[in-house]
N, C-alpha and C positions, 0 to 999 in steps of 0.2 A: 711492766706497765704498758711499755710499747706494744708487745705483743695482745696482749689483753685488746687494745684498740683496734689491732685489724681483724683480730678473729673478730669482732664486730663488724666492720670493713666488708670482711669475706661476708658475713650473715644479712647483710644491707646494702651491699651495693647499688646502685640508682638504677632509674627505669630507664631502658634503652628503648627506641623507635628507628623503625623504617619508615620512609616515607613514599609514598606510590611512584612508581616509577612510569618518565613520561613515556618512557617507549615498551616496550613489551617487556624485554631481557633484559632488561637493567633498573638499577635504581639505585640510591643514594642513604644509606643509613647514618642519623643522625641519631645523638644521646648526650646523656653527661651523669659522667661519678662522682657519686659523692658521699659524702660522709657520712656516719649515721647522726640524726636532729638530736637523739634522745642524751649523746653521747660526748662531751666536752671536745672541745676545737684544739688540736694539739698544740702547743705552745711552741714558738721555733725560739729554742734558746740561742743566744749567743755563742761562734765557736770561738776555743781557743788560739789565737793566731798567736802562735810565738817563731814566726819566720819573716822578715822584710814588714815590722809593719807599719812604718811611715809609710808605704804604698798600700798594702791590704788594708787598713782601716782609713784610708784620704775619702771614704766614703761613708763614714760609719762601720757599725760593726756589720760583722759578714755573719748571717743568720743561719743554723742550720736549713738542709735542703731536701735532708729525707723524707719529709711528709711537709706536704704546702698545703695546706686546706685553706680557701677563700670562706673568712668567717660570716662572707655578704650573704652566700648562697651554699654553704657549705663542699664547693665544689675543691673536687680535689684535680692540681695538676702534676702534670708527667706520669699517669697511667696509660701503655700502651692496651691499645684496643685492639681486635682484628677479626677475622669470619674464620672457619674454617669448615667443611665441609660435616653435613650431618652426621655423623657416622661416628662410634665407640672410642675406633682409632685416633687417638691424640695426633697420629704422624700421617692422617689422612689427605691428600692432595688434591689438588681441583685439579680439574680436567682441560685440558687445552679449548674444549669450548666454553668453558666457565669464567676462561679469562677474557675481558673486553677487548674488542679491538682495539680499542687505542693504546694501551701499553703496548704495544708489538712496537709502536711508533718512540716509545722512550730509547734513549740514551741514557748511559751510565754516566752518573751526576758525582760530585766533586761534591760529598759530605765532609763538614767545616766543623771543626771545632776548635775555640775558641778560649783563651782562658785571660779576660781583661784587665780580671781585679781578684787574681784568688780565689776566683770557680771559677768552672768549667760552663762555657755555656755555648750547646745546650747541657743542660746534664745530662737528658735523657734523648737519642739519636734514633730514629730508624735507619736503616740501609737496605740497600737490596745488593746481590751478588753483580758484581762488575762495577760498585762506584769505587770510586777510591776515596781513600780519605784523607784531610788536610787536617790537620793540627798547625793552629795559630796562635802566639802569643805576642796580641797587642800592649802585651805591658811592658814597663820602664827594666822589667825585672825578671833573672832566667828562670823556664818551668821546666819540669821534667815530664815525661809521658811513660807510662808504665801501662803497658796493655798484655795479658795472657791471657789464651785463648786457646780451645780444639783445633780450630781449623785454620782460622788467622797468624797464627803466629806467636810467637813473643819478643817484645819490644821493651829498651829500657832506654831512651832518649834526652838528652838533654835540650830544651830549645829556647837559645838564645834569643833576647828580649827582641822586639820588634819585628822578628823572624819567623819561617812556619816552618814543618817537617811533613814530608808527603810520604805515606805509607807507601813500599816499592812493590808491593804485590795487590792486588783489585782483591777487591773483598769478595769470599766463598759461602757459600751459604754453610749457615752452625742453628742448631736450637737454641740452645741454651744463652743467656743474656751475656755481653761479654761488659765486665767490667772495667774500667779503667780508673787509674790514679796519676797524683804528681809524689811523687818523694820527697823533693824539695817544700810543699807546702803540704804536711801528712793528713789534712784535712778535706782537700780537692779529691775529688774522684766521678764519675759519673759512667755512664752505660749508654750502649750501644746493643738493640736487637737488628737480627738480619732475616729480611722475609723474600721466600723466594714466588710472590705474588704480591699483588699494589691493593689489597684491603685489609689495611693497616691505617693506624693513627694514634697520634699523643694526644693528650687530651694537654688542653690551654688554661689561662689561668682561673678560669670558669668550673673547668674539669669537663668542659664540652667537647666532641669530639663529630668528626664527620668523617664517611668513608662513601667516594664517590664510585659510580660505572660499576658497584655490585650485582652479580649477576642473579635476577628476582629466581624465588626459592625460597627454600628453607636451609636455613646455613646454624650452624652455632655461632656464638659470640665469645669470646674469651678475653681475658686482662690480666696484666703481669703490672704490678707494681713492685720498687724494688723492697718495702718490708711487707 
């Protein structure tokens, strides 16, 4: 039945827009995903907690997170957006003048993830190659980090409550989504894509998404959700 809904998903996905860009070579695309109207609003069932859960449930029940559709607007959140160059080639790359000036000016940033109350949040992470990343666990109570990956690594972590773990190697550029879980809570898990250029975006709880300093063109647009 899940799957039934996104081959829908796939056949309907929402209208994307550019918007004029104020300078010549650049601009700003904005959009939002969403769901198909014709097609019922996935229900987020309740998951099973059967680990710590005088803590997991001190908030109510913790909802699945696989599919979030906002029944206001049908927009769907945690779909990664992004451009990639017009061309057949899936593994095609932009060109060093394609990329805006101002990323030359970035520094590799301290991607956070977080697990408060029995998810993971965010669930769904961009990164780019040289952030590192932090795993946090503000809860009363210990997670574990389970990450396998091509290029990253593989990691089986325990992190003491109140404590965080810093990945020892700066993130590498990979395709492919890398997954992540807790072992301790078999329910926790979320993702992390790695792009080795800045137009990209997760869509919010709208399913809206913006990607700013796009270099004006014709580009494709592409979206990975994880079902």
């Amino acid at each position: 039945m899940i799957r039934i809904r996104f081959l829908a998903l796939v056949a309907a996905v929402a209208a994307v827009s550019a918007a004029s860009a104020s300078a010549a070579d650049w601009a700003t695309v904005k959009g939002q995903v969403v769901f198909p109207k014709d097609k019922p609003v996935p229900k987020r069932d309740a998951l099973n907690v059967s680990q710590d859960k005088d803590h997991c449930l001190s908030k109510g029940d913790i909802l699945d997170e696989s599919v979030i559709v906002n029944p206001k607007n049908n927009g769907i959140k945690n779909v990664v957006v992004w451009l990639r160059p017009d061309d057949k080639d899936p593994k095609a790359k932009f060109t060093a003048e394609q990329i805006t000036p101002e990323d030359a000016k970035r520094k590799p940033a301290e991607v956070t993830i977080d697990q408060p109350c029995c998810m993971f949040v965010d669930r769904v992470t961009i990164a780019r190659p040289g952030d590192k990343l932090v795993v946090k666990n503000s809860a009363p109570v210990a997670h574990n980090f389970f990450w396998s990956s091509g290029s990253n690594g593989e990691y089986n972590v325990t992190v003491p409550k109140m404590e965080k773990w810093v990945m020892p190697e700066a993130i590498k550029a990979e395709s492919p989504p890398i997954q992540y879980k807790c072992t301790i809570h078999g329910w926790m898990t979320g993702y992390v894509r790695v792009f080795d250029h800045p137009y990209c975006a997760v869509t919010d709880a709208d399913g809206n998404f913006e990607i700013k300093n796009a270099p004006a063109g014709k580009f494709r647009i592409v979206y990975w959700h994880e079902n």
